[in-house]
C-alpha positions as a Markdown table, in Angstrom:
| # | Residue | x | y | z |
|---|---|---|---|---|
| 1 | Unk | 3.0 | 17.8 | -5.7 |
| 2 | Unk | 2.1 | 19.2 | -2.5 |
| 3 | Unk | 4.6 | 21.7 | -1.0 |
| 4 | Unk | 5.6 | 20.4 | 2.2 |
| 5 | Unk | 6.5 | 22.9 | 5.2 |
| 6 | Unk | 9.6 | 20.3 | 5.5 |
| 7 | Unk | 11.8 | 20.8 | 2.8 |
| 8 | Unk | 14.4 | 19.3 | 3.8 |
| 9 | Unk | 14.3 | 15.6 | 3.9 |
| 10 | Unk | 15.9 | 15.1 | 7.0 |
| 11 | Unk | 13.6 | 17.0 | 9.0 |
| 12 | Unk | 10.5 | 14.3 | 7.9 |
| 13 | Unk | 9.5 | 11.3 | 10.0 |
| 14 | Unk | 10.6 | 8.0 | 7.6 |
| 15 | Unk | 6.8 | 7.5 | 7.2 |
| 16 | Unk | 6.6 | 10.8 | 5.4 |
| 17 | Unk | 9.0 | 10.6 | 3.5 |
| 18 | Unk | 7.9 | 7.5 | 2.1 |
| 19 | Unk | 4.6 | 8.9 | 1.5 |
| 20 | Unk | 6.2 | 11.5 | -0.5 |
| 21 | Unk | 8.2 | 8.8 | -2.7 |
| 22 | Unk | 5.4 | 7.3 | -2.9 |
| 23 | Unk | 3.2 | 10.6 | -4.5 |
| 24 | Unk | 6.1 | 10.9 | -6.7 |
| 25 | Unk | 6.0 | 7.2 | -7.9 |
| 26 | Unk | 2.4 | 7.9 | -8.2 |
| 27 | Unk | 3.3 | 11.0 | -10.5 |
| 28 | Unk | 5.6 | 8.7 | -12.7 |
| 29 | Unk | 2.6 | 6.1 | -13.0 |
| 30 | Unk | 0.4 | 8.5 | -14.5 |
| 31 | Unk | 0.1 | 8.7 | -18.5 |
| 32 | Unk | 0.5 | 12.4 | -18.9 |
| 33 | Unk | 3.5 | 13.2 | -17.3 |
| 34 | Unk | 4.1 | 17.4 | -16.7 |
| 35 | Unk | 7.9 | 17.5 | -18.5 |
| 36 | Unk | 8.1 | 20.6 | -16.2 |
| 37 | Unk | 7.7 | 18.8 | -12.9 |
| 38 | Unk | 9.6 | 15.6 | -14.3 |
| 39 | Unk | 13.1 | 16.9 | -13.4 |
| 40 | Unk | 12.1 | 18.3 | -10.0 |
| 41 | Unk | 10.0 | 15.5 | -8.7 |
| 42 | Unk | 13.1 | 13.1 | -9.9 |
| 43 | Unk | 15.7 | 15.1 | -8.0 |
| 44 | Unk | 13.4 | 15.0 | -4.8 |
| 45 | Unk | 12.8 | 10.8 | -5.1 |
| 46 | Unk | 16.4 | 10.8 | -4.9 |
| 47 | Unk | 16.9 | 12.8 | -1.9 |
| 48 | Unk | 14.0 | 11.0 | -0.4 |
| 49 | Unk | 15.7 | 7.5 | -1.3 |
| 50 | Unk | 19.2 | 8.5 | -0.1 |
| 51 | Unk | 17.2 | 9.4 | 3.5 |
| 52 | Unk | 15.0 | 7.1 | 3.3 |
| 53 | Unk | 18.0 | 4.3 | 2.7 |
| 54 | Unk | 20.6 | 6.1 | 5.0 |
| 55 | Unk | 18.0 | 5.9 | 8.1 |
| 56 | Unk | 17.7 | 1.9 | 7.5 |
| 57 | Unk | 21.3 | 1.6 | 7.8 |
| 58 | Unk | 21.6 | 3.1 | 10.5 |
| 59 | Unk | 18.2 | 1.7 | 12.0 |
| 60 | Unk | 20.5 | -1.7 | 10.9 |
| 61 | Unk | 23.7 | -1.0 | 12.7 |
| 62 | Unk | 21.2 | -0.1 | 16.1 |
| 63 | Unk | 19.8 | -3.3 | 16.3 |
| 64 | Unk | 23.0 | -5.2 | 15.9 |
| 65 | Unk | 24.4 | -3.2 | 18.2 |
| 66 | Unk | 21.5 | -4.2 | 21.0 |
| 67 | Unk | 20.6 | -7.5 | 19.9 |
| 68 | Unk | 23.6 | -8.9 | 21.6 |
| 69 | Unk | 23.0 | -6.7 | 24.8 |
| 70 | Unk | 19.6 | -7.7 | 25.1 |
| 71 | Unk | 20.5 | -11.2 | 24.2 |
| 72 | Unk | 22.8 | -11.1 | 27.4 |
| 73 | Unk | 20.2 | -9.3 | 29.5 |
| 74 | Unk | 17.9 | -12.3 | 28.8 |
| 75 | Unk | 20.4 | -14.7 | 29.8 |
| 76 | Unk | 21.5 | -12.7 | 32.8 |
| 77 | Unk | 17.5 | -12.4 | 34.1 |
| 78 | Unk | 17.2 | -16.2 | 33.8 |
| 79 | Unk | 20.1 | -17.4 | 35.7 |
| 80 | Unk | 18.8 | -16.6 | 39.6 |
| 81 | Unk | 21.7 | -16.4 | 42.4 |
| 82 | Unk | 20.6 | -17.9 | 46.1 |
| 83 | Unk | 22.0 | -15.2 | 48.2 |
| 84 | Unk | 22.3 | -17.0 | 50.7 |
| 85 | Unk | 24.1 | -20.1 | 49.5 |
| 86 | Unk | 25.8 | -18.6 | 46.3 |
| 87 | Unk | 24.3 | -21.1 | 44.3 |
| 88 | Unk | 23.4 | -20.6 | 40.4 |
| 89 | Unk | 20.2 | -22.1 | 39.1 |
| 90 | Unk | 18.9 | -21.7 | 35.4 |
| 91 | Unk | 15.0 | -20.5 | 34.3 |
C-alpha cells in the first residue's frame, strides 16, 4: 500500500479515504495475501470505516438540520407581500 503523506484519517478528503478502503479491499481480493501487511492494512480499513461512517452521520444530522430551513425559505420566497396594500398572495 502506498504511504500516504496523510496519516491520519481525519486529515483526508472522504473521497480519499474511500479510495484507500478501497486499495485495501483490493488487497483482500487478491489470492496471495502478504500475512505481514494483513494486520496493518485491517487496522487501517477500520480507522478508514469509523471516518468514513462518522463523516455520513454527521453529513446526516446537517441536512436535517437545513432541510426544514430551506423548506421554509421556499415557502417564505413564494408568498409575495403588496406593500402597499398589505395583502398576501401565493406563487
Amino acid at each position: 500500500m502506498a504511504k500516504s503523506s496523510k496519516d491520519d484519517v481525519s486529515d483526508l478528503t472522504y473521497t480519499e479515504a474511500s479510495e484507500q478502503l478501497d486499495e485495501i479491499v483490493a488487497f483482500f481480493e487478491q489470492a496471495d495475501v502478504d500475512v505481514d501487511e494483513l494486520v496493518v492494512r485491517l487496522e487501517r480499513a477500520t480507522l478508514l470505516v469509523d471516518e468514513l461512517d462518522r463523516r455520513l452521520k454527521a453529513t446526516k444530522t446537517q441536512v436535517e438540520d437545513l432541510a426544514p430551513r430551506l423548506a421554509a425559505a421556499v415557502e417564505d420566497a413564494t408568498t409575495f407581500v403588496d406593500p402597499e396594500t398589505g395583502e398576501v398572495f401565493d406563487a
